[in-house]
Residue frames as qw, qx, qy, qz and C-alpha x, y, z in Angstrom:
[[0.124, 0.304, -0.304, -0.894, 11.27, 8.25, 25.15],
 [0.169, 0.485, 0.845, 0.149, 8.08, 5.86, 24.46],
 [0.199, 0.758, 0.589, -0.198, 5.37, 7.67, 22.60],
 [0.192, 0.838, -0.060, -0.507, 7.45, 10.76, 21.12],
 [0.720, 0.647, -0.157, -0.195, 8.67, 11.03, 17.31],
 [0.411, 0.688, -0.595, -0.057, 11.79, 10.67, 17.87],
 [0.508, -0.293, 0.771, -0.248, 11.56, 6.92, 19.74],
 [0.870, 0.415, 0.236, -0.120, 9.35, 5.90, 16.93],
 [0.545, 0.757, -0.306, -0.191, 12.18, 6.96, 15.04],
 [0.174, -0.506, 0.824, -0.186, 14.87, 4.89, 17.17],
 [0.756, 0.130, 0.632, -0.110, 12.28, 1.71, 17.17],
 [0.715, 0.655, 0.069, -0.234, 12.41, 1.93, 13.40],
 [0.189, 0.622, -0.758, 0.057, 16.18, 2.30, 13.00],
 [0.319, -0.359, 0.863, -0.156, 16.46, -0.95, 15.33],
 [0.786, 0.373, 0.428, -0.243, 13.21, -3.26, 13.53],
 [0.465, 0.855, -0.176, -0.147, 15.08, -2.11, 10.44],
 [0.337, 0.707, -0.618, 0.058, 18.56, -3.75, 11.50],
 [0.598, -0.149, 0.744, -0.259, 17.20, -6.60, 13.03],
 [0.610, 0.391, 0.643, -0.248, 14.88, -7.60, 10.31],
 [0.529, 0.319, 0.527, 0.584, 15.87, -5.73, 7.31],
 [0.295, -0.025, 0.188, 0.936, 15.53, -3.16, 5.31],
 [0.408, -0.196, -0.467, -0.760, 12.26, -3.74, 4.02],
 [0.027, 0.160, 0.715, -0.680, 10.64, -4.68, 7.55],
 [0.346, 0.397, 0.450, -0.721, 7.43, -2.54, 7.18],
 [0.514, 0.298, -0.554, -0.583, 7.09, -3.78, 3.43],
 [0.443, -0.013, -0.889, -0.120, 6.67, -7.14, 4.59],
 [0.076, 0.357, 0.736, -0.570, 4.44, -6.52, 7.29],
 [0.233, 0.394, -0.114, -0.882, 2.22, -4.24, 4.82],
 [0.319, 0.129, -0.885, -0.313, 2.44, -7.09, 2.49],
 [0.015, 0.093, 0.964, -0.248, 1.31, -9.71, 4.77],
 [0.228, 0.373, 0.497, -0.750, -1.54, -7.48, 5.96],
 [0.546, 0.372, -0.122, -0.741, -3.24, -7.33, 2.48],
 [0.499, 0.115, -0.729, -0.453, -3.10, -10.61, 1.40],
 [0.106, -0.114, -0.940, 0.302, -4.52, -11.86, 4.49],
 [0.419, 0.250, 0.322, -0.811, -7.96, -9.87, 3.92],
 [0.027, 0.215, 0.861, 0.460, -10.27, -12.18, 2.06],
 [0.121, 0.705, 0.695, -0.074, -13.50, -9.94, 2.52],
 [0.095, -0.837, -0.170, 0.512, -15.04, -6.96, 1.68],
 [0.072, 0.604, -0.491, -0.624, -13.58, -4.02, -1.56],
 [0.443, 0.469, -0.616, -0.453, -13.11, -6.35, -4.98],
 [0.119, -0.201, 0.972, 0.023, -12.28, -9.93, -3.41],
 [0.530, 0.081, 0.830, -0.152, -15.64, -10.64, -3.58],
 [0.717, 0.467, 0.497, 0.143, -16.38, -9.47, -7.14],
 [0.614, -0.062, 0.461, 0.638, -14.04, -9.98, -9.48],
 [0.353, 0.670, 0.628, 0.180, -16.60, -8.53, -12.13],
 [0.084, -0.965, -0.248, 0.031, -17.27, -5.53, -10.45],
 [0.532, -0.617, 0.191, 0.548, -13.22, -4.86, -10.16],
 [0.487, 0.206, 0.593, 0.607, -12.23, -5.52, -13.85],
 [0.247, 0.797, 0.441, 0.331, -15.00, -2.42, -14.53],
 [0.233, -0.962, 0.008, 0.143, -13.98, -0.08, -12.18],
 [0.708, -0.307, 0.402, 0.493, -10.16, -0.78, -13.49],
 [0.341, 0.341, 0.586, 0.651, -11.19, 0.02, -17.04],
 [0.055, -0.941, -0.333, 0.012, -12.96, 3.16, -15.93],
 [0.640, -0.621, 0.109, 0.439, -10.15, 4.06, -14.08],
 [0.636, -0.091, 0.489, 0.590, -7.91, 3.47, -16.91],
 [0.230, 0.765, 0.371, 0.473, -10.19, 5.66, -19.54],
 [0.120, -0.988, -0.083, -0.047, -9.67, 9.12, -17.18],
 [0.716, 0.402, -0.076, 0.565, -6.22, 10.64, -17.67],
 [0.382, -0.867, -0.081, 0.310, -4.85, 12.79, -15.21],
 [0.387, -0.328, 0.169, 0.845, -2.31, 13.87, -17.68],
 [0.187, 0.741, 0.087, -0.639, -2.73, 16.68, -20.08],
 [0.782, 0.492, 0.366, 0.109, -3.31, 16.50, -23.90],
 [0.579, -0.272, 0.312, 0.702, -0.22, 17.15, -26.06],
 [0.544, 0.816, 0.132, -0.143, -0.50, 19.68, -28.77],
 [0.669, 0.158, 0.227, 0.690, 2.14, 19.30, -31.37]]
């Protein structure tokens, strides 16, 4: 059954009860702290603004009392 949904779904069940629950969290993990180039890493500066932009645009709606 290589290649169809439901084999992925069997490899998962079995990576999952070998290795844990959280398996693909800790491979996910891994995978981002091992990138040291490229996006923010190399300035810090430039992250901290775009964070505080970020932070100023609300995506929720304004309360009226």
């Amino acid at each position: 059954m290589a290649g169809t949904k439901a084999g992925g779904q069997k490899a998962a069940a079995r990576n999952k009860a070998k290795y844990g629950a959280d398996f693909y969290a800790k491979i996910g993990a891994s995978g981002g702290k091992k990138g040291t180039t490229g996006g923010f890493y190399a300035n810090r500066e430039l992250a901290r603004k775009a964070g505080a932009k970020g932070g100023r645009i609300s995506r929720r709606t304004k309360k009226t009392s």
